[in-house]
C-alpha positions, 0 to 999 in steps of 0.5 A: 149293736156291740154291747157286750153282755157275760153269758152269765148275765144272759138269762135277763135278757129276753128270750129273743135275744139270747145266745141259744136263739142266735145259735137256733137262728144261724142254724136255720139261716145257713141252709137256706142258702147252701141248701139252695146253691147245691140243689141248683149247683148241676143243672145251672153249671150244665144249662149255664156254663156247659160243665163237663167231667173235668169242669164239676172236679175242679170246682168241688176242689175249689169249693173244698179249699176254704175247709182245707185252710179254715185254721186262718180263724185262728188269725182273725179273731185276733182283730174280729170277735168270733160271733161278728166273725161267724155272722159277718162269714154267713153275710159273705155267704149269702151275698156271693150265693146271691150273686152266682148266676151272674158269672155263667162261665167256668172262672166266674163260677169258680170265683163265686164258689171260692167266696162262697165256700169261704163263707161256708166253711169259716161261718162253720168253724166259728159256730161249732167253736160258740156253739161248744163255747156256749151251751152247758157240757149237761145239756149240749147233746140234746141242744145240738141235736136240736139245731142239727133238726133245725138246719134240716127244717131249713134245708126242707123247706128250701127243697119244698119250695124250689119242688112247688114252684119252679115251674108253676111260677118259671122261676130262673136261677137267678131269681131263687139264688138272689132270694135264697143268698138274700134272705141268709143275708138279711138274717144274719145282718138282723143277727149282728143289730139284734144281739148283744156280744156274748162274753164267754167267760173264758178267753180263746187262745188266740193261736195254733193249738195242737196239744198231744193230749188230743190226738184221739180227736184229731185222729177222730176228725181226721177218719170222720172227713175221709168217710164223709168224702167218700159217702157225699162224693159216691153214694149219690153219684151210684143212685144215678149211675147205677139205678138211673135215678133222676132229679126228682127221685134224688131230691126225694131221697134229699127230702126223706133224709131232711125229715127223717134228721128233723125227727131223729137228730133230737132223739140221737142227742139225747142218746148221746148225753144218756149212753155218751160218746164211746157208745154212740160213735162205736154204734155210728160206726159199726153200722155205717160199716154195715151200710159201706159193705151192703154199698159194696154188695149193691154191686157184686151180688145185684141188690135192688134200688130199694136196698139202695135208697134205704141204705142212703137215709141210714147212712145220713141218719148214723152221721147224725151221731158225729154231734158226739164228737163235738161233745167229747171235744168239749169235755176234754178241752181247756176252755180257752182251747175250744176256738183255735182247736175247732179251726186245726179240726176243720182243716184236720177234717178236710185233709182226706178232700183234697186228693181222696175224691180224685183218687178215688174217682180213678178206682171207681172206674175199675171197683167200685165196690172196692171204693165202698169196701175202703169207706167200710174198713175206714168206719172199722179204723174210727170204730177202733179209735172210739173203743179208746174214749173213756165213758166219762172223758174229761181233762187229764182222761182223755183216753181210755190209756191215761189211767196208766200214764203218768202225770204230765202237763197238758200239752 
């Protein structure tokens, strides 16, 4: 169960027992139980616990907490290995998702959603820090545009499941969050007997690391957070409000973005390994600029709802492209820096969570337009900060200004 194999020795061992598939695997397993616990998250706390305004708020800056304090990895992988620490958080995951129709109150919810998303959200830091850890610089932008197609056939066939059978069967919430949160579970428990421990052959840092010469990343991360709040807080929340759509018509356009990923994600990162990162984030964020502002067009010249739903499979389809912010990542770092840095990224990326959504939400009720016209002149920041990867990054070339440095240690 805990034997400890050097990645180099990998290629032995026989294809179901590899790290690529354990990375595969943990892709296709998170989603069965996230996907489930949103796609039930409204009417189940409506139905159950009679939310309202104030109540949903609260348990999205609940849910958005364990993000804000991912950095505590950087602690416990002083006593617990990141790959045990990354299947033991998709347990916790599994277990509470399992467990959230047995509390239908407002502090029940709340405690269930706090486990859970400390599941989530550590799970997350560990498989981005194994994932830069374990797949070759040549190769990651096409194998991370894999998994990304992997998580959405996952997500897809949650949402498919849950469309066909709800009714005919009379399922319950308790009975598709027992099944969804179980089977993560039971996964990720095959996935701690079933693998061997992966030995990178470069020790993590077992502490905070913030040097200066990734502040073009933290900066990178820093933006990529506030646009995305802004996108998954808003850009839904308008296809109800304004266009009056209804579950079915939202977990539709859930279904075309999941498709549309699965096919595209992998074409995406090979664009990436092939034009590199400066090129594909500057094109990620000049056209979710373009899509920001057609946003805000939506509600000061009267566009229609199919412009609107095609704008919301484009937005999920540039974000598709932040895999190149991994990548660049993984060519700029000390290798023994990957972990601890992916934790201070996960906490630098959901900064903008805890207060931009409530802000916000005051402007929305005045502009919303003006909520899309900010996400757009946010895409325009991170486009200017793209403008500064070199085309080929790299330790000591950070950025496009290190050729006129001088030399310094790496710090």
């Amino acid at each position: 169960m805990f034997r400890t194999i050097p990645l180099s020795q990998t290629a032995t061992l026989p294809i179901w027992r590899r790290p690529l598939t354990l990375l595969f695997l943990m892709a296709a397993a998170m989603p069965i139980a996230f996907a489930t616990w949103s796609a039930l998250l409204n009417n189940f706390v409506i139905e159950a616990a009679g939310f309202d305004g104030s109540d949903i708020g609260w348990l999205h800056t609940v849910r958005e907490i364990p993000g804000f304090l991912a950095i505590g990895v950087i602690a416990l992988i002083l006593f617990i290995r990141e790959q045990v620490l990354g299947l033991v958080s998709l347990i916790l995951l599994g277990v509470a998702t399992a467990m959230t129709a047995w509390f239908p109150s407002l502090a029940g919810i709340l405690t269930i959603t706090m486990l859970s998303s400390i599941g989530f959200h550590y799970y997350e830091t560990v498989n981005q820090s194994l994932q830069l850890q374990w797949l070759d610089k040549k190769r990651a932008p096409q194998t991370l545009g894999w998994l990304l197609a992997a998580g959405s056939g996952a997500t897809l066939c949650a949402y498919g499941l849950i469309v066909l059978l709800w009714e005919p069967l009379g399922l319950t919430y308790n009975t598709v969050y027992m099944m969804a949160g179980g089977l993560t579970a039971l996964i990720a428990v095959y996935a701690l007997i079933a693998f061997p421990q992966f030995e990178a052959p470069h020790p993590q840092t077992k502490k905070m690391v913030l040097r200066r010469r990734y502040w073009l990343y933290y900066a990178l991360q820093f933006m990529s957070g506030a646009r995305r709040q802004i996108f998954v807080v808003f850009a839904g929340f308008m296809m109800v409000e304004k266009f009056g759509f209804e579950v079915h018509e939202v977990t539709a356009l859930y279904l075309v973005n999941l498709v549309a990923n699965m096919i595209f994600a992998p074409l995406m990162g090979r664009a990436v390994g092939h034009f590199g990162e400066r090129n594909a984030l500057g094109f990620e964020y000049i056209g979710l600029t373009l899509v920001f502002l057609a946003y805000g067009g939506i509600y000061y010249f009267g566009w229609g709802v199919m412009l609107a739903a095609t704008l919301y499979v484009l937005d999920h389809l540039f974000f598709a492209l932040a895999l190149a912010l991994k990548t660049y990542f993984q060519k700029i770092a000390d290798p023994a820096d990957i972990a601890p840095t992916a934790a201070v990224a996960f906490t630098i990326n959901h900064i903008a969570a805890v207060f931009l959504p409530a802000a916000l939400g005051y402007m929305w009720l005045v502009s919303p337009g003006g909520v899309f016209g900010l996400a757009a002149a946010m895409a325009m920041v991170s486009f200017i900060l793209a403008l500064m990867i070199p085309r080929h990054p790299e330790p000591g070339h950070e950025t496009v200004f290190a050729r006129f440095a001088r030399p310094a240690p790496a710090e």
